[in-house]
N, C-alpha and C positions, 0 to 999 in steps of 0.2 A: 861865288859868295852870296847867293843867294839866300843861305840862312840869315846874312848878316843884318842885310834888307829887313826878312822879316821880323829879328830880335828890334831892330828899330824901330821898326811901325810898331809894335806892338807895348815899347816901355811906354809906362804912364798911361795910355790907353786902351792894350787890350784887356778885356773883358772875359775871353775865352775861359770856359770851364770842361773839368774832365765828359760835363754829362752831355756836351756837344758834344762829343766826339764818339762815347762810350754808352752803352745804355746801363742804367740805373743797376738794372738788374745781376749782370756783368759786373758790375762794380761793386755790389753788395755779397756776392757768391764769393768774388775772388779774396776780397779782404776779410769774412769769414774764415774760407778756408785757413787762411795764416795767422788767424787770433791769436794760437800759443806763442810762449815764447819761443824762440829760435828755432819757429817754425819754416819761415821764408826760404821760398824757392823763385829765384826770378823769373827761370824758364817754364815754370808752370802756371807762377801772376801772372806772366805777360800773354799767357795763352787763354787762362780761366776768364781774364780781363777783357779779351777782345782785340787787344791791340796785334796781335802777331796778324790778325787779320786786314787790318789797316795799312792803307797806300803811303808809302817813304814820306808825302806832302803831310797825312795824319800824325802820324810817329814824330817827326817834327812839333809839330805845334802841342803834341803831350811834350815834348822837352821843354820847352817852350813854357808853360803852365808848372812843372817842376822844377825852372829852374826859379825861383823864387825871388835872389836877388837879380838879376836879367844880364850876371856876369858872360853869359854864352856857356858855361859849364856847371854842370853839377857837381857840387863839392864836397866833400865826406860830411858836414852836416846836413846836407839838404837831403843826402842819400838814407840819411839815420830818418827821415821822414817822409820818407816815398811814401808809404801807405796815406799820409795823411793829405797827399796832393792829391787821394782819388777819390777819400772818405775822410773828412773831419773828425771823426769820434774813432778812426784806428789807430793802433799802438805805433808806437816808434818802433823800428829795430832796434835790435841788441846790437853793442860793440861788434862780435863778430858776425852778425848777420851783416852788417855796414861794409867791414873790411872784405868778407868776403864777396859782397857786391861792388866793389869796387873793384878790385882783381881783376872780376871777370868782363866788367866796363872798359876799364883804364889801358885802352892797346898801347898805349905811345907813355906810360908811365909817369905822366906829369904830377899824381895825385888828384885828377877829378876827371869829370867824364864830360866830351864834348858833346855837338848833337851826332856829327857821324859816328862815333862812337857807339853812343846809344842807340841809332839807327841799326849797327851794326849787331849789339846788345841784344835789341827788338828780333830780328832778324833769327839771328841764329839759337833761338829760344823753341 
């Protein structure tokens, strides 16, 4: 339970932002690319992004940073505003950009995506 550790130290104090972890640059290409609408490809944000390159401990602490209210899972709203946990001034997803990003999250089918989950997400992208 080691995630659970870290969601603790980290409510109310952590600080962590996408551009520790991510570079700038990285993070302004990828959310370009997907400006259209229902343009979103997870499997190629999370590559364009840098994170498919990042160590299980990094991929973590991006959940962590998305997950917004610090429930331990991402939840179909928070999923409608992925882009904007990497970039402030990016688009929401569309309804079915969301649904279908949770689909392919959601292994255990509870309706939201945990961090192994999205470890698993990151992973196979």
């Amino acid at each position: 339970m080691p995630e659970v550790a870290l969601a603790a130290a980290c409510v109310g104090s952590c600080r962590m932002s996408m551009t520790d972890l991510l570079s700038v640059e990285d993070i302004k290409k990828a959310v370009g690319a997907f400006a259209a609408a229902d343009s979103f490809d997870h499997k190629k944000f999370f590559q364009m992004v840098g994170l498919k390159k990042k160590s299980p401990d990094e991929v973590k602490k991006v959940f962590h940073i998305l997950d917004k209210d610090k429930s331990g899972f991402i939840e179909e709203d928070e999923l409608g505003s992925i882009l904007k946990g990497f970039s402030a001034d990016a688009r929401d997803l569309s309804a079915q950009e969301t649904k279908t990003l949770l689909a392919a999250g959601d292994k255990d089918g509870d309706g939201k995506i945990g961090v192994d989950e999205f470890s698993t997400l990151v992973a196979e992208s």
